[in-house]
PAVEXDO-428278 format. One line per field, with one value per residue (C-alpha): residue number from 1; x, y, z. Coordinates in steps of 0.25 Angstrom, whole numbers, plus 5000, padded with zeros to 4 digits. Example, Ala and Ser with C-alpha at 12.3 -4.5 7.8 and 13.67 -1.06 7.14 Angstrom:
REM residues 2
num c(1; 2)
east c(5049; 5055)
north c(4982; 4996)
up c(5031; 5029)
***
This chain:
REM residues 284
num c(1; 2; 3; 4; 5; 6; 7; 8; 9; 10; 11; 12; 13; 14; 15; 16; 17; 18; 19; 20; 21; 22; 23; 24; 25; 26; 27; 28; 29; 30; 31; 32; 33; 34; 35; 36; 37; 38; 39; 40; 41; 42; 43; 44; 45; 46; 47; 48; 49; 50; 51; 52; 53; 54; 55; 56; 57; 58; 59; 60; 61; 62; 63; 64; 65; 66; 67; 68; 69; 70; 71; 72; 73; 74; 75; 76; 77; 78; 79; 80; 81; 82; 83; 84; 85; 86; 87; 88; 89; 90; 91; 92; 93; 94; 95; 96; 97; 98; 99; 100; 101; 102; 103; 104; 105; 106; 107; 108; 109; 110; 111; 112; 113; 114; 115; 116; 117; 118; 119; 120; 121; 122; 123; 124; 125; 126; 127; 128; 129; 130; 131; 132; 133; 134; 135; 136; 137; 138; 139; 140; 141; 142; 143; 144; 145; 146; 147; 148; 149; 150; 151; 152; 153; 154; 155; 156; 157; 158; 159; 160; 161; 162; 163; 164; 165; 166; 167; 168; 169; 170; 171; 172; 173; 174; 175; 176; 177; 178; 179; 180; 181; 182; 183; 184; 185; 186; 187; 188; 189; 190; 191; 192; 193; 194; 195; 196; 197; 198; 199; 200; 201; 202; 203; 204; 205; 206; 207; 208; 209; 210; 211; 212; 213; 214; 215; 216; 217; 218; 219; 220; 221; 222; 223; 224; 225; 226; 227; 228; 229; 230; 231; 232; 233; 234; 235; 236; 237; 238; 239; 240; 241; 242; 243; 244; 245; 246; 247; 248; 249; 250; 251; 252; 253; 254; 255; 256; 257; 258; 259; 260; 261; 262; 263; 264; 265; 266; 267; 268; 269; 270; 271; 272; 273; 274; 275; 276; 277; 278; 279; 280; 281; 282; 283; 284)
east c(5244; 5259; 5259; 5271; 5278; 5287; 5290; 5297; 5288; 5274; 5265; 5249; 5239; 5224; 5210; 5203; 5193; 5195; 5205; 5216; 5222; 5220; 5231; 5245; 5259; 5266; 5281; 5285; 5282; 5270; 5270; 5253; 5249; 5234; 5229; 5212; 5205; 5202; 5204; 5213; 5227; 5229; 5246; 5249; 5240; 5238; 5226; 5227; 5216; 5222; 5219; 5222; 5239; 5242; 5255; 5256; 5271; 5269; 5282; 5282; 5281; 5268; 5253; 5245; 5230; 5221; 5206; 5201; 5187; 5186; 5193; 5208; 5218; 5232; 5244; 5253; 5271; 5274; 5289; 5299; 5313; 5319; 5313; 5323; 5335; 5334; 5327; 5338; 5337; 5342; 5355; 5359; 5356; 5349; 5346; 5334; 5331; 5332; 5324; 5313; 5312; 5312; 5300; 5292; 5293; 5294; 5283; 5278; 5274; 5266; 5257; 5256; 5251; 5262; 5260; 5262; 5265; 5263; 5268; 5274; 5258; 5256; 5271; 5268; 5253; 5260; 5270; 5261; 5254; 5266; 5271; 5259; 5255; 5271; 5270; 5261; 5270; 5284; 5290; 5290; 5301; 5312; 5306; 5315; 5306; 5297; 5309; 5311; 5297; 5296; 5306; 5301; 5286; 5296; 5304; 5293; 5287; 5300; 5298; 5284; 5284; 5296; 5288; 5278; 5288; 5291; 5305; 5314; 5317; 5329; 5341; 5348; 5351; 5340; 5328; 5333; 5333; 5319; 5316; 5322; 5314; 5302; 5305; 5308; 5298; 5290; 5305; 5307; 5322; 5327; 5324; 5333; 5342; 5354; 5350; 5345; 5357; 5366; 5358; 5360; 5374; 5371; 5375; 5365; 5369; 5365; 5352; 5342; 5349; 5351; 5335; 5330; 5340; 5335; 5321; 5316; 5311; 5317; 5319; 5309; 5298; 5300; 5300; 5289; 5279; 5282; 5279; 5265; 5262; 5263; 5255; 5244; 5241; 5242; 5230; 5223; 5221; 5211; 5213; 5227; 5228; 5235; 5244; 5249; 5253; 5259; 5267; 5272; 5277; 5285; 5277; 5276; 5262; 5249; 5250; 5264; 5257; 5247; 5258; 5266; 5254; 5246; 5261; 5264; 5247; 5242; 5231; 5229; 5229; 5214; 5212; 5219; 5212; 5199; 5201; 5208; 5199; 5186; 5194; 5194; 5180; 5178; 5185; 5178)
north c(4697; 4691; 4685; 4687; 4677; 4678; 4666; 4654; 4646; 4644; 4632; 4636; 4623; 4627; 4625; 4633; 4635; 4651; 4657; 4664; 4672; 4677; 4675; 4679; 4675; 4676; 4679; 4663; 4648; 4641; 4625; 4622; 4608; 4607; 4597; 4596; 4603; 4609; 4622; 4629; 4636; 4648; 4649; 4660; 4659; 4643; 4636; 4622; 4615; 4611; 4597; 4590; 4588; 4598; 4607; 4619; 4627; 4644; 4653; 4668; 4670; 4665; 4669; 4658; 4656; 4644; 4643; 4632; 4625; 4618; 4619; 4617; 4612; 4620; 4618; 4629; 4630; 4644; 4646; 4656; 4649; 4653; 4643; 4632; 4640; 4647; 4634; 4628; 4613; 4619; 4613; 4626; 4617; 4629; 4619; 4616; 4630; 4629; 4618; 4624; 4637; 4629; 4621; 4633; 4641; 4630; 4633; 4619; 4620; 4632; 4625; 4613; 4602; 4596; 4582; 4575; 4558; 4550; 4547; 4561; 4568; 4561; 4566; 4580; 4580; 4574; 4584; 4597; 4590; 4587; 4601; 4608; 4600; 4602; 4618; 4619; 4614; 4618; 4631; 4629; 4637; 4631; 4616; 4606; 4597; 4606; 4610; 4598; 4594; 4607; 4602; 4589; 4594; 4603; 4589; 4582; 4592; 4593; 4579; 4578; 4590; 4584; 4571; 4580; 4585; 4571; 4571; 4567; 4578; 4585; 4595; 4606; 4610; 4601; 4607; 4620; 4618; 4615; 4625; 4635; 4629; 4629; 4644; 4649; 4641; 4652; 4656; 4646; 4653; 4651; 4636; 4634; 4624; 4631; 4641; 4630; 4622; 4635; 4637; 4623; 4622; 4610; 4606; 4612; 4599; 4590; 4598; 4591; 4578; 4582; 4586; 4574; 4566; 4573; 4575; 4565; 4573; 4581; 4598; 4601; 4592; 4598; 4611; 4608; 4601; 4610; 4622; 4615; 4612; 4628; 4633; 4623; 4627; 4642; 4635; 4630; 4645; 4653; 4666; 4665; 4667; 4662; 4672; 4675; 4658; 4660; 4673; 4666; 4653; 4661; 4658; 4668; 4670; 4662; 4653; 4648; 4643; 4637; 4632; 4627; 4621; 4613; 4608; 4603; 4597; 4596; 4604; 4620; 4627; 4632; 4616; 4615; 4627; 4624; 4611; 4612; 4623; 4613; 4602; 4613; 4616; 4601; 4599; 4612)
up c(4646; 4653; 4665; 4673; 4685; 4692; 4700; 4691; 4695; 4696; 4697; 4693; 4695; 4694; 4686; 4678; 4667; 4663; 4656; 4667; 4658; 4644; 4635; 4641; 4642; 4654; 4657; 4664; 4655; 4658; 4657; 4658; 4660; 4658; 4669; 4666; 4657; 4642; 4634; 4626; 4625; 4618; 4617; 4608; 4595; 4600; 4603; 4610; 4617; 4630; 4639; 4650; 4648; 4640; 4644; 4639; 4637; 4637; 4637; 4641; 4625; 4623; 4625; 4631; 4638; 4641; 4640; 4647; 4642; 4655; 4668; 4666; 4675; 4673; 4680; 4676; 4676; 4677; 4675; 4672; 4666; 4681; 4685; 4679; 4679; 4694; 4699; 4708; 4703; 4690; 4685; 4675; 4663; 4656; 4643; 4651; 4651; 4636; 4634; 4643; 4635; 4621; 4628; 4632; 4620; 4609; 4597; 4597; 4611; 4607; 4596; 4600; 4613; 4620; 4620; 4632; 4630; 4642; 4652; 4651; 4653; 4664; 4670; 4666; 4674; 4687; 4685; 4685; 4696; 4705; 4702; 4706; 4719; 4723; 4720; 4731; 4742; 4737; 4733; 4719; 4715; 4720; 4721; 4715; 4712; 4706; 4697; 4691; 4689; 4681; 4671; 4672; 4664; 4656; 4653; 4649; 4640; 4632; 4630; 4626; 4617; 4609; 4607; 4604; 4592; 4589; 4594; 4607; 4617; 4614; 4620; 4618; 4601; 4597; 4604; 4602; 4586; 4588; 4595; 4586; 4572; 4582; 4584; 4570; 4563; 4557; 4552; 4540; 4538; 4552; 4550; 4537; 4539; 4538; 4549; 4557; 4557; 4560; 4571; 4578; 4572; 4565; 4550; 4540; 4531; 4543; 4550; 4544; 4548; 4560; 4563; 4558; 4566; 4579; 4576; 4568; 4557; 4546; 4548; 4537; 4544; 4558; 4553; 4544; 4553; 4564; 4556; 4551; 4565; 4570; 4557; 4559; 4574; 4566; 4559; 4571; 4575; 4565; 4568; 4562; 4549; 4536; 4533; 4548; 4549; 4534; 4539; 4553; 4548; 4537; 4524; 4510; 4512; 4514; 4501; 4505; 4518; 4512; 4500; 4513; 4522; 4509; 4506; 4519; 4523; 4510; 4517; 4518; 4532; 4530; 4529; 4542; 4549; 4546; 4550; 4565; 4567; 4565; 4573; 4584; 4584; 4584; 4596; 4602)
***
């Protein structure tokens, strides 16, 4: 099922305990900011258990739905990227652009809950909530001030998701490197340093300075703990199987996973299925 909009903007605000849709995608992005309420959401093969806070981030690639388990609160930013670009408060600095697409389609974001510090939680609620009340008494398309209140959530989620990452927020070359290892991480060749370094036009000799200077952690732990961190939420779902999370993050075969995963947590991903699915069924 696609949902199609038109309009480059659209501000939704309502409570619900039943599911709208069944899982779709939809032709616009969708910032959701949960105000009340429990339940889950179901992006892509993801399962998170939503609360009061969260913020969730869907692009006209994914497959999304939630399914409340009591009566949910959702304020909803529908937005096509004409919205920044033919907004007339715009000031041509298509970077923004840039960084907004990176933001909506960046992996992590997929797999894992935003975390929002104070005071930036309560920043982002008053924000959804000053948005909402002013959507219903000024055209929205055009506002100014709605505008810049827009980029202001998309502001403070850059910055809360990078702390998330354990790093500054960054511009230009430096997000984009990220996101390019974030986007060919089930393709181990792409992410050779040589290719890499030719790709961002930096010395092959000095890359791996260069990423722990500006990251704080050396290439070969990012890359190895973000790759941990997708195939463990794999785990967390038990319907997909060994071989399939073995074929997508570029291994031999299922022992060379299992080589990798023992190496890497002294444990084997039965262990950790077995036990996040028993931590869920506590928590259920």
């Amino acid at each position: 099922m696609k949902l199609v909009q038109f309009l480059p903007l659209v501000i939704e605000d309502y409570e619900d305990d039943i599911q709208h849709f069944p899982k779709h995608s939809h032709n616009y992005y969708e910032i959701v900011y949960i105000f009340n309420g429990t339940g889950v959401h179901i992006l892509n093969e993801k399962r998170l258990y939503y609360e009061p806070g969260d913020v969730y981030l869907i692009s006209p690639t994914d497959h999304h739905v939630f399914e409340p388990a009591t009566i949910t609160h959702f304020t909803i930013l529908k937005f096509s990227l004409n919205y920044i670009t033919l907004h007339p408060a715009f000031n041509g600095d298509l970077k923004v652009v840039d960084q907004i697409k990176h933001l909506m389609h960046n992996l992590w974001i997929k797999e894992n809950k935003i975390q929002i510090t104070p005071p930036y939680d309560q920043i982002i609620e008053r924000t959804f909530t000053n948005m909402v009340d002013a959507s219903n008494v000024t055209q929205q398309i055009n506002s100014v001030w709605l505008y810049h209140q827009f980029l202001s959530i998309m502001d403070i989620l850059r910055t809360n998701i990078y702390h998330s990452l354990g790093r500054q927020p960054l511009s230009g070359n430096i997000d984009n490197l990220l996101d390019y290892i974030h986007e060919h991480i089930y393709q181990p060749k792409m992410l050779h340093i040589r290719n890499i370094a030719s790709r961002f036009h930096i010395s092959e000799r000095y890359f791996s300075n260069y990423f722990r200077k500006t990251y704080g952690h050396s290439y070969r732990d990012y890359i190895q703990r973000y790759k941990l961190n997708l195939i463990e939420s794999r785990l967390m779902i038990s319907n997909i199987n060994m071989k399939k999370i073995a074929e997508e993050f570029g291994f031999h075969d299922v022992s060379h996973f299992y080589q990798y995963y023992k190496t890497m947590r002294n444990d084997s991903p039965i262990n950790f299925r077995k036990k996040s699915l028993l931590n869920h069924i506590q928590k259920d």
